[in-house]
C-alpha positions as CSV (number, residue, x, y, z in Angstrom):
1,X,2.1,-35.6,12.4
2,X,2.1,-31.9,11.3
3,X,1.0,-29.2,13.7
4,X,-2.3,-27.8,13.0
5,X,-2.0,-24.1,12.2
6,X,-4.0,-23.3,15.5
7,X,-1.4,-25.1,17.1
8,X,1.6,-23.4,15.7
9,X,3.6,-20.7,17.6
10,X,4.1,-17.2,15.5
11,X,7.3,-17.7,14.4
12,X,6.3,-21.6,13.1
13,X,3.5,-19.8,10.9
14,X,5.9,-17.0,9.8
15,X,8.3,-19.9,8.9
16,X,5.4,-21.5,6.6
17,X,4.8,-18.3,5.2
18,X,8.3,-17.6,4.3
19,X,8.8,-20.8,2.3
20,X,6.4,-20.9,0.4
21,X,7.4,-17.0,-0.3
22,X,11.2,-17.9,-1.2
23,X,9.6,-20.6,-3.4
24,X,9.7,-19.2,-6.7
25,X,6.8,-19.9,-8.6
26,X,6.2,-23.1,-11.1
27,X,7.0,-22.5,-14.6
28,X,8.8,-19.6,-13.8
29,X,12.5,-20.3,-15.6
30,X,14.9,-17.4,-15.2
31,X,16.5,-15.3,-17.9
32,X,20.1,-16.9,-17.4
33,X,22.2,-17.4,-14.7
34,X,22.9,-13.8,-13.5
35,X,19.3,-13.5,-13.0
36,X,19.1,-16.6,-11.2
37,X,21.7,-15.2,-8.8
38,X,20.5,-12.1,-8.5
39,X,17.0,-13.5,-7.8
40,X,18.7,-14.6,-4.7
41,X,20.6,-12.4,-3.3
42,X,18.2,-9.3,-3.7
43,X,15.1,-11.9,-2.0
44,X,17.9,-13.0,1.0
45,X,19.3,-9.2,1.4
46,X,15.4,-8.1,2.3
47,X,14.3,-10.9,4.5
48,X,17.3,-10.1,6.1
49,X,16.5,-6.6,6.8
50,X,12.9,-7.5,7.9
51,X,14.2,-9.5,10.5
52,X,16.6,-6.8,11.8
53,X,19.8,-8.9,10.5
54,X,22.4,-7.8,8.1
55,X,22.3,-8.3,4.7
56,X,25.3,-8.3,2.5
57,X,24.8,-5.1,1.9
58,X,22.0,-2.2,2.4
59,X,19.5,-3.3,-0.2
60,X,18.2,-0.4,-2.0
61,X,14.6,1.0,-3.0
62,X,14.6,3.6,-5.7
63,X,11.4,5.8,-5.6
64,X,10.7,6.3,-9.1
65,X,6.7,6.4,-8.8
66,X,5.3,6.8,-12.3
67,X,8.7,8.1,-13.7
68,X,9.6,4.9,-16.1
69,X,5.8,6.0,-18.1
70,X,7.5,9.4,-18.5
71,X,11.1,7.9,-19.3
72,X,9.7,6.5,-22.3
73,X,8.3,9.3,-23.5
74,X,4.5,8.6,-22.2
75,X,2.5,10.8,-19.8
76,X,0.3,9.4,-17.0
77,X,-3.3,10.3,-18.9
78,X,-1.3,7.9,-22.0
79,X,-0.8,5.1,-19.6
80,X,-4.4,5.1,-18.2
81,X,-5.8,4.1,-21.2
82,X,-3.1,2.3,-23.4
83,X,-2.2,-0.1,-21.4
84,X,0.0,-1.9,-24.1
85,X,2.3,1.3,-23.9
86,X,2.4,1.6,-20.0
87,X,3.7,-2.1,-20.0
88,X,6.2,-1.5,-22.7
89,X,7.6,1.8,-20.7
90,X,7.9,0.0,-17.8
91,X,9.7,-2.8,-19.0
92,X,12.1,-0.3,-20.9
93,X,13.0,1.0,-17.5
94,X,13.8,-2.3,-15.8
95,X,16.5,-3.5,-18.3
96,X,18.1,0.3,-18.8
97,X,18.2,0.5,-14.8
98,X,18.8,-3.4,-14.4
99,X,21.5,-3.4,-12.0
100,X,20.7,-0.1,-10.3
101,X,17.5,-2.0,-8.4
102,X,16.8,-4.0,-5.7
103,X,13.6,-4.2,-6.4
104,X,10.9,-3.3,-9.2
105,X,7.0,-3.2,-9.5
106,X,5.0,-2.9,-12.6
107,X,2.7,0.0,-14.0
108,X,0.0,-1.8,-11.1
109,X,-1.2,1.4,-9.6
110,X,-1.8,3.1,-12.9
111,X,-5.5,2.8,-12.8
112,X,-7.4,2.5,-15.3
113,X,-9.1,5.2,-16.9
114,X,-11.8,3.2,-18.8
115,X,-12.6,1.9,-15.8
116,X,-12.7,4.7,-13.6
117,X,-15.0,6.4,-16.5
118,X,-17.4,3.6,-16.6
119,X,-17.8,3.9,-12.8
120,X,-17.9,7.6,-12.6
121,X,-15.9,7.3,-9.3
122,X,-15.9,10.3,-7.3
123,X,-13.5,9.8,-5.0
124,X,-10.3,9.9,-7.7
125,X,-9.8,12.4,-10.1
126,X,-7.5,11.8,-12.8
127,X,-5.7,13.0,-15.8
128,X,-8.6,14.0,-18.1
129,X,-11.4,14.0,-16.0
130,X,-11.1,16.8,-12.8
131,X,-7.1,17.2,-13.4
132,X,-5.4,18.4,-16.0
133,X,-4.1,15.8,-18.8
134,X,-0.3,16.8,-17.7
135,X,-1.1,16.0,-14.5
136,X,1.5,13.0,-13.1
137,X,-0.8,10.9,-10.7
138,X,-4.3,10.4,-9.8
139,X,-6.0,12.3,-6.6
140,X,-8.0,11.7,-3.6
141,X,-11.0,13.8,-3.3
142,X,-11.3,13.6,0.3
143,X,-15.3,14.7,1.6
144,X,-17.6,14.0,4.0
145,X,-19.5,11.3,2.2
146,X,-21.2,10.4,5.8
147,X,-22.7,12.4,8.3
148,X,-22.0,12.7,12.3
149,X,-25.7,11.5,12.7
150,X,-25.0,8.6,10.6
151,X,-22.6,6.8,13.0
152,X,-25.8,4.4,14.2
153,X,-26.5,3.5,11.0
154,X,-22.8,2.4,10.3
155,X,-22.4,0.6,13.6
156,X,-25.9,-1.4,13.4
157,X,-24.9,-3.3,10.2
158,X,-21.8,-2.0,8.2
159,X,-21.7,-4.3,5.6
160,X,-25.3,-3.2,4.6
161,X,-24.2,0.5,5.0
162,X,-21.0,0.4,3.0
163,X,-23.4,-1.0,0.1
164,X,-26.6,1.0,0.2
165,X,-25.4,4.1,1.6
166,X,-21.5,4.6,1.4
167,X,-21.0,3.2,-2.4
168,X,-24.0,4.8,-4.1
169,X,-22.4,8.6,-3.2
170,X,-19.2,7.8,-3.9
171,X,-19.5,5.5,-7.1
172,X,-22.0,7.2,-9.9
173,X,-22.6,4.3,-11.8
174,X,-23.5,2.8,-8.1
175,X,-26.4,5.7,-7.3
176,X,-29.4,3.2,-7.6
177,X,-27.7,0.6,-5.0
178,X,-29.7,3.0,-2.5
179,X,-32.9,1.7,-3.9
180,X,-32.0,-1.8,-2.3
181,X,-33.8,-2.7,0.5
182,X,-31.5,-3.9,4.0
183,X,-29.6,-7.1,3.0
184,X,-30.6,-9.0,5.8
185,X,-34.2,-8.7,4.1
186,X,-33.3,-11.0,1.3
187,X,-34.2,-14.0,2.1
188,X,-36.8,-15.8,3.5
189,X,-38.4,-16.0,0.2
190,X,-37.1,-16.8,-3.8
191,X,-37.7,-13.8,-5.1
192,X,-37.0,-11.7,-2.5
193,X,-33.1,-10.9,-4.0
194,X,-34.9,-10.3,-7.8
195,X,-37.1,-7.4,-6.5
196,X,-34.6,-4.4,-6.8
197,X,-33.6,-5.3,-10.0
198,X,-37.5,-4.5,-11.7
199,X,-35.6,-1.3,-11.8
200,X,-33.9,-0.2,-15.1
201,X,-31.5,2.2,-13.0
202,X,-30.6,-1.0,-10.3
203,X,-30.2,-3.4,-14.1
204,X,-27.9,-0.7,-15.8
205,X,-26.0,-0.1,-12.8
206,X,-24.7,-4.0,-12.5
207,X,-24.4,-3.6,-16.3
208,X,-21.8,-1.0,-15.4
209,X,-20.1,-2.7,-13.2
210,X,-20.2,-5.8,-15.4
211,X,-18.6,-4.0,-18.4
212,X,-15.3,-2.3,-15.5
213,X,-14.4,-5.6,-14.8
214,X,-14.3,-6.9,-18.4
215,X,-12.2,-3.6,-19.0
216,X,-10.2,-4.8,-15.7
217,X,-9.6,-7.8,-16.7
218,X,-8.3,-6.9,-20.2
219,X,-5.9,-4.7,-18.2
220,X,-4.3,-7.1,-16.0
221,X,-4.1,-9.4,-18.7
222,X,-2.0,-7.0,-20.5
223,X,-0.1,-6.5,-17.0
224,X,0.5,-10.5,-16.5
225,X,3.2,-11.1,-18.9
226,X,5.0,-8.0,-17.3
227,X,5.0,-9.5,-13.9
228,X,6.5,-12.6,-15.4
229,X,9.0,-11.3,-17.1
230,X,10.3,-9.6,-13.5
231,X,10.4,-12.8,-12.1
232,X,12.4,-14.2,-15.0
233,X,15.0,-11.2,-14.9
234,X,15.5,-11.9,-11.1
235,X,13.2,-9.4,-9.2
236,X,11.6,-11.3,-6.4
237,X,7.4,-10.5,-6.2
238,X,5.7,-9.6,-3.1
239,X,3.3,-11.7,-1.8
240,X,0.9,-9.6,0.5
241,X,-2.1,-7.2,1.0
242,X,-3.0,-3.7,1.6
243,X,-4.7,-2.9,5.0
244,X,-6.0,1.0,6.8
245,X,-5.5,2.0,10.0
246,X,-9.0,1.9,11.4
247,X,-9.2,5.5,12.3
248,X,-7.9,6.0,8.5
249,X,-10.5,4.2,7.2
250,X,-13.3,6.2,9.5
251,X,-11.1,9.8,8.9
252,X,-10.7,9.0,4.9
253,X,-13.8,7.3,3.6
254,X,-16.9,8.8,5.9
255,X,-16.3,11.4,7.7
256,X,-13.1,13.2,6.1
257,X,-10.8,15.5,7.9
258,X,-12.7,18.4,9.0
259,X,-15.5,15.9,9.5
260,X,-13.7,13.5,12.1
261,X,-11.5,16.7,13.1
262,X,-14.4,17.7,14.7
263,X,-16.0,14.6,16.1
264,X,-13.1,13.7,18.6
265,X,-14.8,16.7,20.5
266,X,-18.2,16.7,19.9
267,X,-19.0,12.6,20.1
268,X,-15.3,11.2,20.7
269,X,-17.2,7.7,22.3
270,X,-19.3,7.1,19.3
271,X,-16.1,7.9,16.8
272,X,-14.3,5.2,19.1
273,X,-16.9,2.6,18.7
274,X,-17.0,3.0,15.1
275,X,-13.5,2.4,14.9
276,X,-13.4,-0.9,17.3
277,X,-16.4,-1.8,14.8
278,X,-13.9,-0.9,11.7
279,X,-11.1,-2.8,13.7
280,X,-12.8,-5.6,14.3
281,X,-13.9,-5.8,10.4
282,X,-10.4,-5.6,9.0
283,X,-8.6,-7.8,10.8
284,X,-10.9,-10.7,10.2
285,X,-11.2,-9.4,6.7
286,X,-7.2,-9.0,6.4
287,X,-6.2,-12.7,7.9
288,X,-9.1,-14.4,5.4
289,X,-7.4,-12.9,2.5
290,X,-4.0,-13.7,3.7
291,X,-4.7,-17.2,4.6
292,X,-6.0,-17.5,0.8
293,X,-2.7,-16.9,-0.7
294,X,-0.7,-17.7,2.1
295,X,0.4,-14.3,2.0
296,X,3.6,-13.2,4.1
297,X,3.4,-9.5,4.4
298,X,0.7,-6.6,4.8
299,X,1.1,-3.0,4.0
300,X,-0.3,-0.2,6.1
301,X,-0.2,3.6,4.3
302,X,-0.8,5.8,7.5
303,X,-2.4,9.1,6.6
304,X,-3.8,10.8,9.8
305,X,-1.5,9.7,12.8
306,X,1.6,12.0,12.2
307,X,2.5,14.5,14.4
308,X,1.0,17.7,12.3
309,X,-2.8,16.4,12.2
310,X,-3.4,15.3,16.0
311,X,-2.0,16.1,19.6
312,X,-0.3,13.1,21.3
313,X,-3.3,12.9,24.0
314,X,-5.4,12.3,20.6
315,X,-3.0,9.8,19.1
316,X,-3.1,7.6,22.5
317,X,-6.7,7.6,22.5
318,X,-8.1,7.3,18.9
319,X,-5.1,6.7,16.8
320,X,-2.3,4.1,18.2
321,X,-4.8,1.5,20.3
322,X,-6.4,0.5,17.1
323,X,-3.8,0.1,14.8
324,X,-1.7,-1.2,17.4
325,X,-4.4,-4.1,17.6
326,X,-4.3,-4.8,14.5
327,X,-1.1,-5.1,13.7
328,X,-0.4,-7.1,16.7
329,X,-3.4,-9.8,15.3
330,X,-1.3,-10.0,12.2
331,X,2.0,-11.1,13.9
332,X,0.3,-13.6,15.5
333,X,-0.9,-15.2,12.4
334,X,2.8,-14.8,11.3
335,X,2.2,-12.0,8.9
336,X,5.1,-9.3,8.8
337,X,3.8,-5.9,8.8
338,X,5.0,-2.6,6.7
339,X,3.8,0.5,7.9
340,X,4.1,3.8,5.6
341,X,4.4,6.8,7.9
342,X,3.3,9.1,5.8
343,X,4.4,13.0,6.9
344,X,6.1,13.7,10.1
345,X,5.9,11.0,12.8
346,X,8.7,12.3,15.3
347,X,7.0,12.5,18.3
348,X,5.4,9.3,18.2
349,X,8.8,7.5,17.7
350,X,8.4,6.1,21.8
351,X,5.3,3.9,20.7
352,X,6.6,2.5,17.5
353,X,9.2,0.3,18.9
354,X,6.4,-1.9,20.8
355,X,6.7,-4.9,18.6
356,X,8.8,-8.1,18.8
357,X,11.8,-7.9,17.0
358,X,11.9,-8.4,12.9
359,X,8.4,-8.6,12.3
360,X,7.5,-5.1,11.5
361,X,9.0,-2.5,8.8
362,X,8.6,1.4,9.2
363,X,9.0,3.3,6.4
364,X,9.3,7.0,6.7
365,X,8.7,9.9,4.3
366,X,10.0,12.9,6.6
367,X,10.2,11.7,9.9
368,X,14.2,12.2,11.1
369,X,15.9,9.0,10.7
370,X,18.4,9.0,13.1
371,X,16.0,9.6,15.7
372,X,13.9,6.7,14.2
373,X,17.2,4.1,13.9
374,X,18.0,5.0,17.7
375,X,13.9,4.8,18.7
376,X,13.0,1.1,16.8
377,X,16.0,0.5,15.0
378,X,16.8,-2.5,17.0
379,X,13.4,-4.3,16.5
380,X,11.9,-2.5,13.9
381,X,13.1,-2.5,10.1
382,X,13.3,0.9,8.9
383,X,13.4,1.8,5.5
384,X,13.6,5.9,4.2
385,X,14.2,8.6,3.2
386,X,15.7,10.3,0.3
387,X,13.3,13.4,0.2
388,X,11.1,13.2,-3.3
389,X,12.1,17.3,-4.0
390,X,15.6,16.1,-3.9
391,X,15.1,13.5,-6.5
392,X,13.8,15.8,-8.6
393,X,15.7,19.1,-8.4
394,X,18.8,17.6,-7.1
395,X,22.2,16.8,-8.9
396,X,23.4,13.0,-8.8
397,X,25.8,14.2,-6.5
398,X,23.9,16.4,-4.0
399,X,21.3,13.1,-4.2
400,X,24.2,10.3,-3.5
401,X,25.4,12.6,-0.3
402,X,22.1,12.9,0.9
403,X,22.1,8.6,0.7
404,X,25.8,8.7,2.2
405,X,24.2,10.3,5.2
406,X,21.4,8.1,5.6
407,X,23.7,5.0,5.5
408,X,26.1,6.6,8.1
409,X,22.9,7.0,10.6
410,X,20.8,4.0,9.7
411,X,22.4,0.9,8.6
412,X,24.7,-0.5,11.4
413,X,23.5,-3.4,12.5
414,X,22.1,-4.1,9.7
415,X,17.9,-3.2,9.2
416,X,18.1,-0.8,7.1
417,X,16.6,-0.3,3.5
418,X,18.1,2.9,1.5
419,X,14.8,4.6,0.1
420,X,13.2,7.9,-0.9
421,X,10.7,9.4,1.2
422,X,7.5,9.3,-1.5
423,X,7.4,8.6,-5.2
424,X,9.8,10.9,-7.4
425,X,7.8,10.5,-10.8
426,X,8.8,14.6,-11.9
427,X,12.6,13.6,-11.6
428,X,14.3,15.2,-15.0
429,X,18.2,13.2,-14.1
430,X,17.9,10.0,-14.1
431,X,21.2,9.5,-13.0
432,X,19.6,10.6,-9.7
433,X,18.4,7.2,-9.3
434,X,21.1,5.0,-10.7
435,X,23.6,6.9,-7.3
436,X,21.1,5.1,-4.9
437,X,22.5,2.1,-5.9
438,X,26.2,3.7,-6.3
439,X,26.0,4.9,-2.6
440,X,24.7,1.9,-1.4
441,X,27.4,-0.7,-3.0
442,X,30.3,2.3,-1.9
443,X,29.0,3.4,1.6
444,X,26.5,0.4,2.4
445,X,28.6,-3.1,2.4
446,X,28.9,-5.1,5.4
């Protein structure tokens, strides 16, 4: 009789996870037999380094951000909107840099523009519309959507507050969701839920909406076929989620910098409940969607917990407790965690460590990484860090030494992924990310 998953210990639900991760999916059939193989080695070489074992070799992570869209001659604003094209550049990239990759994701986080329009989001701007068309990426437009007096409001029902007061100031074609009256007040009658919608601005709002995800979905089914065809040339798929720190999500989306900058002095107990509130939220939130699709890993980008935003006294109180919390909730469900230290995290190198071994993966963008291989390198996966100016203004050469260097310091004993620090999408050599893989097979074989 099989264990029910209550039952189970960590590591038996990690082990469920993982199979049915390492299963490739039915119908896919492989390219030929090179992919095949490589489909193997490149999927064992990672869960190797997760675990804090060594691969064959250091398995490499090139950071090309948007750079295949501008490889084949496109721009970013281009790829918003033709969505044929931005699949067809990125697929030109993947065979022309075939064997110089470990890994490869599609033109995903090229949003769409159609969509964006339609919505009149405010907290992107984008090629076209509050950026310039040159511009390479998309940007946050951080703001303090939500007032310090607002806090009760938040913690007395989020869910209602995200919809009525959060989403209409931060999505246009969203404005009339203010109009609805608190969702616990519909029901207790049959037409209680029909009542907003007498309003022409509520009706053409959800007509918006209703037309972005028929323009979605036209996307990602332009998008399938490229994610097929990865799995068919032997480039394993993740199978996670996205999470937030919970002070992230409070710092980012209501308050902003200045905004919750100032709140951990002038009402630090009610910023702490309303990230225990937010904790609380996303991990239930986090493990539903993971048990769905039996997911095996969850990603963390960490924006406001580096060492240049808050004192350490601030990081031990309102930072670490709460992620630490969650993360901790999601190894005992047997999820894996990745965790994107974004910026400088070299003084908080002492707490980062406090996991058991091989279930958690840092990845660092300018934190020192010799410091970080001798703070978590025995329990934690590390994975860095190439700096992105490098990429881009360096020669092939200065860029392999720079990856020499990084092997020396961070892959005995295996644990270590060979990566930039961020995206490099303004590279001009492109030979600057084929000597990842160069340094890697010379400098980076068990």
């Amino acid at each position: 009789m099989e264990k029910q998953w209550s039952e189970m210990t960590k590591e038996e639900k990690r082990e469920h996870r993982l199979k049915d991760y390492t299963t490739p999916p039915p119908g896919i059939k492989f390219r030929d037999a090179k992919a095949e193989r490589l489909y193997k080695e490149r999927l064992n070489r990672h869960l190797a380094v997760m675990l804090c074992e060594k691969p064959d070799r250091v398995p490499v992570s090139v950071p090309i951000g948007a750079y295949p869209l501008y490889y084949a001659g496109l721009d970013y604003h281009t790829a918003m909107y033709d969505y044929k094209a931005a699949r067809e550049a990125y697929t030109k990239f993947m065979w022309d840099f075939y064997d110089y990759m470990d890994s490869y994701g599609g033109p995903g986080m090229v949003f769409s523009g159609k969509v964006l329009d339609i919505l009149d989001y405010h907290q992107y701007s984008w090629p076209g519309h509050g950026l310039g068309k040159d511009a390479t990426t998309h940007q946050f437009n951080e703001k303090q959507y939500v007032a310090a007096s607002e806090y009760d409001k938040f913690l007395d029902n989020p869910a209602d507050f995200f919809f009525r007061v959060l989403t209409p100031r931060t999505i246009g074609a969203a404005e009339a969701w203010q109009h609805f009256p608190h969702l616990t007040n519909l029901n207790g009658m049959p037409l209680l839920p029909v009542y907003p919608f007498m309003r022409a601005d509520v009706r053409e709002s959800f007509k918006k909406f209703i037309a972005a995800g028929e323009e979605l979905e036209r996307q990602m089914t332009e998008y399938m076929p490229f994610n097929m065809e990865c799995l068919a040339a032997g480039f394993p798929a993740g199978k996670g989620g996205m999470a937030s720190a919970p002070f992230d999500l409070i710092a980012d989306n209501l308050r902003g910098t200045t905004g919750v900058a100032i709140d951990m002095y002038r009402c630090p107990e009610k910023l702490l409940e309303a990230i225990d509130v937010s904790a609380e939220i996303h991990i239930k939130r986090t493990l539903e969607s993971m048990r769905a699709m039996n997911g095996m890993q969850v990603s963390f980008p960490l924006h406001k917990g580096d060492d240049k935003f808050m004192s350490r006294k601030q990081f031990e109180k309102f930072y670490w407790p709460s992620l630490k919390k969650m993360v901790d909730a999601l190894i005992e469900d047997g999820i894996m965690v990745s965790l994107f230290a974004e910026g400088t995290h070299n003084e908080r190198l002492d707490y980062y460590g406090d996991f058991p071994k091989g279930w958690v993966t840092w990845m660092f963008d300018r934190t020192d990484m010799a410091k970080a291989k001798k703070a978590v390198g025995d329990k934690c996966c590390i994975t860095g860090n190439v700096p992105a100016s490098l990429v881009i203004t360096g020669t092939p050469k200065q860029v392999k030494e720079c990856c020499r260097k990084l092997i020396e310091d961070c892959a005995p004993g295996g644990g270590y992924v060979l990566a930039g620090g961020c995206g490099a999408t303004e590279t001009k050599n492109p030979d600057n990310f084929r000597v990842f893989m160069e340094a890697a097979v010379e400098y980076g074989t068990y």
